[in-house]
Backbone bond lengths (Angstrom), bond angles and torsions (degrees), N, CA, C in turn:
res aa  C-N    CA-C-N  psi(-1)  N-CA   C-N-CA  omega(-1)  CA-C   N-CA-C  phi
1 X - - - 1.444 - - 1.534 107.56 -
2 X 1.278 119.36 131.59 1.740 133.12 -167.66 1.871 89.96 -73.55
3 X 1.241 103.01 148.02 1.758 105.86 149.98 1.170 130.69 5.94
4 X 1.627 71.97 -89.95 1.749 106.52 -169.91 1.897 98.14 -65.67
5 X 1.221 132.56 -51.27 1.886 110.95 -178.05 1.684 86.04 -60.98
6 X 0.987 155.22 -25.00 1.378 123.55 -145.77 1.979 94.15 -102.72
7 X 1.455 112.72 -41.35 1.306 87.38 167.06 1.802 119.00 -90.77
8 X 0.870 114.97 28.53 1.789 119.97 169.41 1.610 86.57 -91.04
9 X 1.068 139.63 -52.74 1.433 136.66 176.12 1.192 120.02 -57.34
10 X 1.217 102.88 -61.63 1.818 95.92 160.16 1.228 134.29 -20.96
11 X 1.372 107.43 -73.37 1.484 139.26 158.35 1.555 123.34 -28.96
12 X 1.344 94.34 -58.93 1.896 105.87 168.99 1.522 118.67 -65.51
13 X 2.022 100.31 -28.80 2.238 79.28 179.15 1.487 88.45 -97.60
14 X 1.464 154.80 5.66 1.023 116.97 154.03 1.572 126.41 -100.87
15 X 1.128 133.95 4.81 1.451 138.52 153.79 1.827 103.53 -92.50
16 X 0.662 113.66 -0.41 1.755 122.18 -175.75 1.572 97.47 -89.75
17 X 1.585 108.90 161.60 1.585 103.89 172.36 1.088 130.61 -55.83
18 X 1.519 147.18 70.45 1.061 133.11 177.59 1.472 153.96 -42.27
19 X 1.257 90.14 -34.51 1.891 96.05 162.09 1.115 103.62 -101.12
20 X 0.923 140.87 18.36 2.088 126.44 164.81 1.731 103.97 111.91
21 X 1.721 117.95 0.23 1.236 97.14 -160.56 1.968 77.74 -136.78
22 X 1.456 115.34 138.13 1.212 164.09 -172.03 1.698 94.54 -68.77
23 X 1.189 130.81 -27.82 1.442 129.40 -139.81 1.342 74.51 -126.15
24 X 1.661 152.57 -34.83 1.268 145.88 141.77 1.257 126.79 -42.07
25 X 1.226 148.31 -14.96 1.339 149.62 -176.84 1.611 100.23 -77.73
26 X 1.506 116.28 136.06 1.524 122.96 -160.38 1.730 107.75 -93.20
27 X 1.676 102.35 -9.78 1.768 116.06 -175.34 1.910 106.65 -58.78
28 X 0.926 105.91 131.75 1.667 98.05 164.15 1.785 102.63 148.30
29 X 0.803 127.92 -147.64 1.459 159.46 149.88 1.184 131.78 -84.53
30 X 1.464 122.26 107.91 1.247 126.61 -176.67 1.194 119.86 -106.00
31 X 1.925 143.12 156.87 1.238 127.01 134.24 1.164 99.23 -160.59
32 X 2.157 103.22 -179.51 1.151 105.48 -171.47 1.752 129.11 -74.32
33 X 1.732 93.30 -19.24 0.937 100.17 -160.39 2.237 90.90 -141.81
34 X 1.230 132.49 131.51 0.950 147.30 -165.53 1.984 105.41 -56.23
35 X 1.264 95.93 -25.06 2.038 116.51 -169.86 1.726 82.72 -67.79
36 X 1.535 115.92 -49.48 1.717 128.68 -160.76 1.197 102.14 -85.63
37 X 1.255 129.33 1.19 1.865 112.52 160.76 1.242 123.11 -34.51
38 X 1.390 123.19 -70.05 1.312 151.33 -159.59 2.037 110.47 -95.57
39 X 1.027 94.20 11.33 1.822 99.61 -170.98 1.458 104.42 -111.17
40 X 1.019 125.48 160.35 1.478 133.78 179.06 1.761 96.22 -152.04
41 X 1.675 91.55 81.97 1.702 105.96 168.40 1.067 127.92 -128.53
42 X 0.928 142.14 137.23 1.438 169.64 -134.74 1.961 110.45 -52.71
43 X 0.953 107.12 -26.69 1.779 126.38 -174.24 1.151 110.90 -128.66
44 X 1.700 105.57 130.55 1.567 116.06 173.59 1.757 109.42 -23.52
45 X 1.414 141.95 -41.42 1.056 128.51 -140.59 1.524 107.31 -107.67
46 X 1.428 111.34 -8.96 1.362 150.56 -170.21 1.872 112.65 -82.89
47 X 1.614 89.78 -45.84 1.373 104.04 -148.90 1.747 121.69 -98.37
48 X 1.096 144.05 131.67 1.677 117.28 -165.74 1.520 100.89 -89.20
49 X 1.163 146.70 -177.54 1.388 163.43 -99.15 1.551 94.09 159.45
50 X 1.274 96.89 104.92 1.742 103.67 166.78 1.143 100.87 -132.41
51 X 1.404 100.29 145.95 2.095 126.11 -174.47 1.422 100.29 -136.03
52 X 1.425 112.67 136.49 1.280 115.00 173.58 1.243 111.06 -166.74
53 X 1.436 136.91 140.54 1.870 113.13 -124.04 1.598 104.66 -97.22
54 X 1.642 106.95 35.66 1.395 110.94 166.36 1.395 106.84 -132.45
55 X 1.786 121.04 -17.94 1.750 111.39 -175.90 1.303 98.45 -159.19
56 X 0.887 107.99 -178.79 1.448 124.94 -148.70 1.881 106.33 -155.90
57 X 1.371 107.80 115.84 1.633 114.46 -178.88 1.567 110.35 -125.01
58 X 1.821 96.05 135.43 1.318 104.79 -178.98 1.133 124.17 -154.77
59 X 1.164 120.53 149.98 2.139 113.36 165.59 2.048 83.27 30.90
60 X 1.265 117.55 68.70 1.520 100.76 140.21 1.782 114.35 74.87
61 X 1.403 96.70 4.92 1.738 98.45 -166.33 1.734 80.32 -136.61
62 X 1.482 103.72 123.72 1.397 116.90 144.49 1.331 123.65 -95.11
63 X 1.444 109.72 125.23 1.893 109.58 172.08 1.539 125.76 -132.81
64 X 1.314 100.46 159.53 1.472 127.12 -168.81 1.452 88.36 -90.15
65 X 1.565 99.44 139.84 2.028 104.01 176.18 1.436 87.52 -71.92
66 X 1.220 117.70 -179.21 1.189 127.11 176.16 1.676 92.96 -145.40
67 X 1.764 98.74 -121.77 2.007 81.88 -165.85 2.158 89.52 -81.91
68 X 0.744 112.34 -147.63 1.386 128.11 -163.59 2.001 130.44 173.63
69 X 1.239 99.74 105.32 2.008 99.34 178.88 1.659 116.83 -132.38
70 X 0.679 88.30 136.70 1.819 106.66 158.95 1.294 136.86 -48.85
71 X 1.122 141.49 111.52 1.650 126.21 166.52 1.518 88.58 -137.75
72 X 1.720 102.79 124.45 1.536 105.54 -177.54 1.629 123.23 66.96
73 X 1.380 111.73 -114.77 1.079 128.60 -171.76 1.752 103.49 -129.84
74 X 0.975 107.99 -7.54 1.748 116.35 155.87 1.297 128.98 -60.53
75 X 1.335 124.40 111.61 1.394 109.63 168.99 1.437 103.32 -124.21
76 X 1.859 95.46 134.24 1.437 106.68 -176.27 1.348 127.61 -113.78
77 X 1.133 127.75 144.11 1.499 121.16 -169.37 1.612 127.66 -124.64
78 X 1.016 143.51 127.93 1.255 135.46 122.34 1.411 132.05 -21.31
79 X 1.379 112.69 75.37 1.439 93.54 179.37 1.870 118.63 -98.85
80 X 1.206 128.87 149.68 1.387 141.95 -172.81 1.589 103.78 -97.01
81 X 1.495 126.86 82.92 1.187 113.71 -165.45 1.790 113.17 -113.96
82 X 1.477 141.21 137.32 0.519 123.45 139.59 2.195 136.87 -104.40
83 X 1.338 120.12 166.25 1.100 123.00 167.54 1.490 123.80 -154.98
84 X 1.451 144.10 -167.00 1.152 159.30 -141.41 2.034 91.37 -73.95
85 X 1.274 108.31 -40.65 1.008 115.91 -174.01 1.990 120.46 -87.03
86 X 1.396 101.08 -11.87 1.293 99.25 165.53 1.806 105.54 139.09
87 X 1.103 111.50 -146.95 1.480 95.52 -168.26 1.983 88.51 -141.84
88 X 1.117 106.38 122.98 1.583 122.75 -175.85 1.607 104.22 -134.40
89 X 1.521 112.61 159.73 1.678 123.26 160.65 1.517 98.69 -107.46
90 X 1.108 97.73 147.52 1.697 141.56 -177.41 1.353 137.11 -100.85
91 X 0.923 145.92 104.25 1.575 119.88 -168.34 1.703 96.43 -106.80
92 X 1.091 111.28 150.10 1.659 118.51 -166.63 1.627 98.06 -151.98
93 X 1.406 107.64 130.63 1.386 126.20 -167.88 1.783 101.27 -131.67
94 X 1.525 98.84 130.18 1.361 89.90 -165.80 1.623 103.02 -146.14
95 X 1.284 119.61 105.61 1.474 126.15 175.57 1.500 120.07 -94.00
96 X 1.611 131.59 104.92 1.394 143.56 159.07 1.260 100.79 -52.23
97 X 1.574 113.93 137.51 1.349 125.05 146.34 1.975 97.35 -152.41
98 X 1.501 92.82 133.17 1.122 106.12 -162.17 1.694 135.22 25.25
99 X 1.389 131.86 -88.94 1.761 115.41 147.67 1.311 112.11 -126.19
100 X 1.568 98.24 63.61 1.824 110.85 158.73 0.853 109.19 -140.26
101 X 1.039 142.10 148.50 1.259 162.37 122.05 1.638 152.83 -70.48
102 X 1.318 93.67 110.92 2.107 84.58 -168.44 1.525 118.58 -78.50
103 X 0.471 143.32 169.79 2.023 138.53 -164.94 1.813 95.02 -165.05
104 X 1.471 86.16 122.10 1.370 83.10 161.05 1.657 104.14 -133.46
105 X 1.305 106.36 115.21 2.015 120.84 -158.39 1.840 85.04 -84.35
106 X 1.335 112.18 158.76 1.392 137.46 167.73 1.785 98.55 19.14
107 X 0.551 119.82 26.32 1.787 116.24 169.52 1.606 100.14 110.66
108 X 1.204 115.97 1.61 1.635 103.59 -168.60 1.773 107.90 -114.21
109 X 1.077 112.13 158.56 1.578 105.79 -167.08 1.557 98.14 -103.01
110 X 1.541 111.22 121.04 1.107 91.66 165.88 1.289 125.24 -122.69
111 X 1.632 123.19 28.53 1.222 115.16 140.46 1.326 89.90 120.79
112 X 1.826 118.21 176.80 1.032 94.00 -160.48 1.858 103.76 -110.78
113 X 1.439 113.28 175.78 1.829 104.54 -162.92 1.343 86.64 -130.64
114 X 1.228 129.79 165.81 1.761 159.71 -174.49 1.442 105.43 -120.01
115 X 1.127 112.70 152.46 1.637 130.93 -162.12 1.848 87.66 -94.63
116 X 1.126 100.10 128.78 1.639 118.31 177.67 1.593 107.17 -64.75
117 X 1.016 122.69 136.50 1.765 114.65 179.10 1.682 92.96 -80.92
């Protein structure tokens, strides 16, 4: 198996359902507030939360996963991000429980977000 299938697999059982349930997988659309699905604004509460089991978009920063691990029901990342302001890595920590999600962006908590319909 090449690299690249072996971390595309990687990648898929940990953004993939992990405990057996579909409604756990962290991929989709996030926000704080249901109005911020579809918005791309400036503040956590403003802004949507996209996961997709190669990048990760936020507050204005698109990113590349970089390495990626587990503890529990945590999955944490390296992210490689650039935006308007330049190109930085990220670390992004992100706990599913049922359709919320807690995010904690660049070291700061920002609370927890709901799965976008």
């Amino acid at each position: 198996m090449t690299f690249l299938k072996c971390a595309a697999a990687l990648i898929a059982l940990i953004f993939g359902a992990t405990s057996g349930h579909a409604a756990d997988s962290v991929n989709g659309r996030w926000a704080a507030d249901p109005a911020a699905c579809w918005g791309g604004g400036s503040t956590p509460a403003q802004s949507a939360f996209v996961v997709s089991s190669y990048a990760v978009r936020w507050l204005g920063d698109t990113c590349r996963v970089g390495r990626m691990y587990k503890t529990g029901e945590t999955i944490h990342l390296q992210a490689f991000c650039w935006s308007a302001e330049g190109e930085r890595t990220i670390p992004v920590s992100m706990t599913p429980h049922a359709d919320r999600l807690a995010v904690v962006w660049d070291r700061g908590s920002r609370g927890v977000l709901q799965r976008c319909p």
